[in-house]
N, C-alpha and C positions, 0 to 999 in steps of 0.2 A: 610418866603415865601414858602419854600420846604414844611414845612403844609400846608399851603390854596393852592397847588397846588395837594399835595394828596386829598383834602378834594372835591376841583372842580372834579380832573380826576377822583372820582369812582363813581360817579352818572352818566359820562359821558361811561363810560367803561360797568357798569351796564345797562345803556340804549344798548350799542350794544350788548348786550349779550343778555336782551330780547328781541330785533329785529331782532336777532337772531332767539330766540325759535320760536318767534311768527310765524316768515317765516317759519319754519321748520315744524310748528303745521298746516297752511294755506296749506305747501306743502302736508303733510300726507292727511291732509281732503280734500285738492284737488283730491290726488290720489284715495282718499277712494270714491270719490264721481264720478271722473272718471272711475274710474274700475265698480262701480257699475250702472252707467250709459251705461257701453257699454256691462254689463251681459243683463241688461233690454233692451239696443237695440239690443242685439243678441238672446234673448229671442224673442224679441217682430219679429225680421226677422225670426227665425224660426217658430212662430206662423201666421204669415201672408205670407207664401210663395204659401199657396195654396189658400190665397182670390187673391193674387196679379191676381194670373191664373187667376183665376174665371170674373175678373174684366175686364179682355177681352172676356169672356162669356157672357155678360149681357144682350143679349138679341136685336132684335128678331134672333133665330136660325133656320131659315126657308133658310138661305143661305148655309146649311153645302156642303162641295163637296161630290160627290156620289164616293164610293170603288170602285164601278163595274170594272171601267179601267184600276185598280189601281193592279199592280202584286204583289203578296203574298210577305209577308216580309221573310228574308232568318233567316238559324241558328236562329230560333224560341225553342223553351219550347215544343214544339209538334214536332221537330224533331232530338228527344235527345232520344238515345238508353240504355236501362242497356242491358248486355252481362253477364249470371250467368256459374258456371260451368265450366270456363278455365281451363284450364292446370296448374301446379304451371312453365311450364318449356315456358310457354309462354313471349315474351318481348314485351317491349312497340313498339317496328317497325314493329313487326308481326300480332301485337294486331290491329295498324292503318292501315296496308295495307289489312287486312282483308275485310273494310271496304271504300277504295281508289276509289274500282272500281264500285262502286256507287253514286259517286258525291265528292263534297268538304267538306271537314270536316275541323270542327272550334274549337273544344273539343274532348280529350281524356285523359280518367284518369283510372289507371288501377292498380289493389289492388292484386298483384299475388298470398300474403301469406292467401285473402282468397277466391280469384278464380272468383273476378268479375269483371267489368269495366265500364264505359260510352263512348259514344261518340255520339258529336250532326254533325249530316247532313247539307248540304244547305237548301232542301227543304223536304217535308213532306212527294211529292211522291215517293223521294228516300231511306226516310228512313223505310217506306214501303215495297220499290222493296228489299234491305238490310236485312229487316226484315224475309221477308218469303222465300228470297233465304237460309239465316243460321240458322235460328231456327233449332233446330235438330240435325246440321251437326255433324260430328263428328269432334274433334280437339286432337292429340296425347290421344286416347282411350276415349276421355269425348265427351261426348252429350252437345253441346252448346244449353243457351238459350239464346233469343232472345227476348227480349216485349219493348213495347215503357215505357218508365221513367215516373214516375210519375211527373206531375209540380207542382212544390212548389211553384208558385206564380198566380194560377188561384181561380178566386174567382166566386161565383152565385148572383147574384145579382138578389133580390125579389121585389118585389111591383112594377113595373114599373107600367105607363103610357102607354096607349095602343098608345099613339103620339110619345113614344121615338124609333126613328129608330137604325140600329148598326153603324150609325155616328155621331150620337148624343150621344149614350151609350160610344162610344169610347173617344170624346172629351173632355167627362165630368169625365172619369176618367182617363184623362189623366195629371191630375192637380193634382195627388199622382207620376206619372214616365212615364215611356216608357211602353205603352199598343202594345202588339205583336199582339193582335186578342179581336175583340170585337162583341157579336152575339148579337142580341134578338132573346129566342127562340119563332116559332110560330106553330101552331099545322098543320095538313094534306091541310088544307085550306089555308096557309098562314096568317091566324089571330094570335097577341101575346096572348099569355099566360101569360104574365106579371111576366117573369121571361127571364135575361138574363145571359153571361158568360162574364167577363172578365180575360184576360193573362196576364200577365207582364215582363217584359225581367228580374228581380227584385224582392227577393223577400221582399224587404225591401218596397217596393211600394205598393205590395201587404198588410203587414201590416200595413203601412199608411192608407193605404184606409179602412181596417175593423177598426182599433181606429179612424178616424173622423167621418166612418158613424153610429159607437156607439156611442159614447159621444155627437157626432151633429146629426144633420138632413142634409142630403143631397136633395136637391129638385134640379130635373131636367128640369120640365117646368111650367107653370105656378100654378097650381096648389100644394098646401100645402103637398106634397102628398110623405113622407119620402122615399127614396129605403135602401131597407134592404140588409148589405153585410157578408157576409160568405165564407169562406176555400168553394172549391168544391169537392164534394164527386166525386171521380172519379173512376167510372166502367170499364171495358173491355168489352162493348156488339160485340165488331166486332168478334174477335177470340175466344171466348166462351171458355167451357173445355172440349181439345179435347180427345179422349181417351188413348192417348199415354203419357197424361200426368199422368197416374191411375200406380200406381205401384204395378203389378199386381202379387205381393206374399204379399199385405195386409192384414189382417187375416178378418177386417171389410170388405173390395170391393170383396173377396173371397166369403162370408157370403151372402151378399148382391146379388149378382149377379148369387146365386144359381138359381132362379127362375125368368124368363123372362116378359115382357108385358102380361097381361092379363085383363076382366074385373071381378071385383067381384061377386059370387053368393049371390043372396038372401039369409038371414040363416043363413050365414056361420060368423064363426069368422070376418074371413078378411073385411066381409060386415060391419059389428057391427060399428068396430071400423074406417072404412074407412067414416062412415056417421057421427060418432061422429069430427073427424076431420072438414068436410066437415061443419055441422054444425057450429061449433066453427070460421073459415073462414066467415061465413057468418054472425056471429054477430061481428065478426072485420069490415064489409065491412058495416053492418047497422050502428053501430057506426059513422063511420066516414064517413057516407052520412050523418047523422045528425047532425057532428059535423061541417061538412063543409058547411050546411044548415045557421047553426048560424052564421057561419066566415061570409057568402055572405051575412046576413043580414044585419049584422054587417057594412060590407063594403056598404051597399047601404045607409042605414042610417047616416054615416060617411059623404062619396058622399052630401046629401041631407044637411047638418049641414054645409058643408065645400063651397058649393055655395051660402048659406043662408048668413055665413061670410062673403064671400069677396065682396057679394052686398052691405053689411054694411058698412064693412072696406070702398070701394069705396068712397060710398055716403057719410062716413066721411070725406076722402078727399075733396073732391067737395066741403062737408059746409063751410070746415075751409081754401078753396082755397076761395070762394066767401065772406066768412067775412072779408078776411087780403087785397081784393079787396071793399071794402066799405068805 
């Protein structure tokens, strides 16, 4: 009996042992197929967070609210100070109170071993009034400077739509982060130029926005009509270079500066080569009237192609709405 009793229990033993495995095989490829399930739904959430925005953009945008009434946003990217030139013997309390009696301040960060800092303002015309009260000043023997910070999170945005307003501009890229300030720019007339500016509090937002509108199309109104986005190059036209900024035992601005305003004579050397310049200037400027001759052809003919479409596209809708109606 103790035989047919080993001989029943091991097929019986054997079966829980593979009921085993199999569970254990069903659990792994569950897990495997879970985990990979929720890479792809966390993929798929990072890929769709900026349609999701978009999907309460959809149109028509003829409701947006007007900025007009609306008061400037505070501690912005435009009212963030660099401070060159410190003292090594300067502290961070000295550094911020510097700056106290100009408004509120949100940021300060201060580099003593190489003599710089930051710090951002409330607003824009404080850090203004701040600005050109210290530029210059003297701090324990050193000449303080003073310019507004470069923003690392402002972008140009190209090809608009002469229809996109800077609430519209603002909106639409607002679906990358938190937009601080959004223009379109427009020329003496108030007409766009079909170029505008967006800020970002972020500059992680900011590089969200220039990889989706490379890789994608961005389109802002109804028209097929891509906006092209870019870093902005950012000038200093307000405060120019002043002359105290010339360090004036340079051996070049010594040089240079030997000889004052004057016009050229006819004849002369200085003539010669002052027309050869001159010249050369002005096949840079024929150039690029005729290069930019081609671009606006180009664009009108695009124009002409691109309405010719969407009469198409249209009236394909329409056939294949009136056929699935028959």
């Amino acid at each position: 009996m103790s035989v047919n009793v080993k001989e029943e229990g091991l097929p019986a033993e054997a079966n829980k042992n593979e009921n085993r495995e199999n569970r254990r095989r069903d659990n792994r490829q569950g897990r495997q197929i879970g985990r990979g399930q929720a890479n792809d739904n966390n993929q798929w959430a990072r890929k769709d967070v900026v349609k999701e925005r978009l999907e309460f953009m959809s149109g028509p945008t003829t409701n947006l609210v007007s900025k007009e009434n609306v008061s400037a946003k505070k501690f912005t990217g435009r009212c963030r100070l660099f401070v060159g030139n410190l003292p090594p013997s300067i502290t961070d309390e000295e550094f911020r109170k510097m700056f106290e009696q100009f408004g509120e301040i949100a940021e300060v960060f201060l580099h003593k071993q190489k003599g710089f800092g930051f710090v951002k303002l409330d607003t824009r015309q404080n850090a203004e009034n701040a600005k050109a009260a210290l530029d210059f000043t003297m701090k324990d023997g050193k000449s303080l400077r003073v310019r507004f910070a470069t923003h690392g999170a402002a972008l140009k945005v190209k090809n608009l739509s002469p229809w996109v307003s800077n609430e519209l501009l603002e909106a639409s890229f607002a679906i990358f982060g938190e937009v601080e300030r959004a223009v379109v720019i427009v020329d003496d007339r108030g007409r766009p130029v079909g170029e505008g500016i967006v800020e970002y509090s972020r500059k992680q937002s900011a590089q969200m926005a220039i990889k989706r509108c490379t890789e994608g199309c961005l389109l802002l109104t109804s028209s097929p009509r891509p906006v092209v986005v870019e870093p902005l190059e950012q000038r200093d036209e307000e405060d120019g270079l002043p002359e105290k900024n010339f360090q004036k035992t340079n051996k070049q601005y010594l040089k240079e500066r030997e000889i004052g305003p004057r016009l050229a004579e006819p004849g002369t050397f200085e003539f010669e080569f002052a027309n050869r310049w001159k010249k050369l200037y002005e096949l840079e400027q024929q150039k690029r009237e005729h290069l930019e001759k081609e671009i606006e052809e180009g664009r009108r003919q695009l124009d002409e192609q691109m309405e010719y479409a969407i009469y198409e596209h249209e009236a394909n809708l329409l056939r294949e709405r009136l056929r699935h109606m028959e």
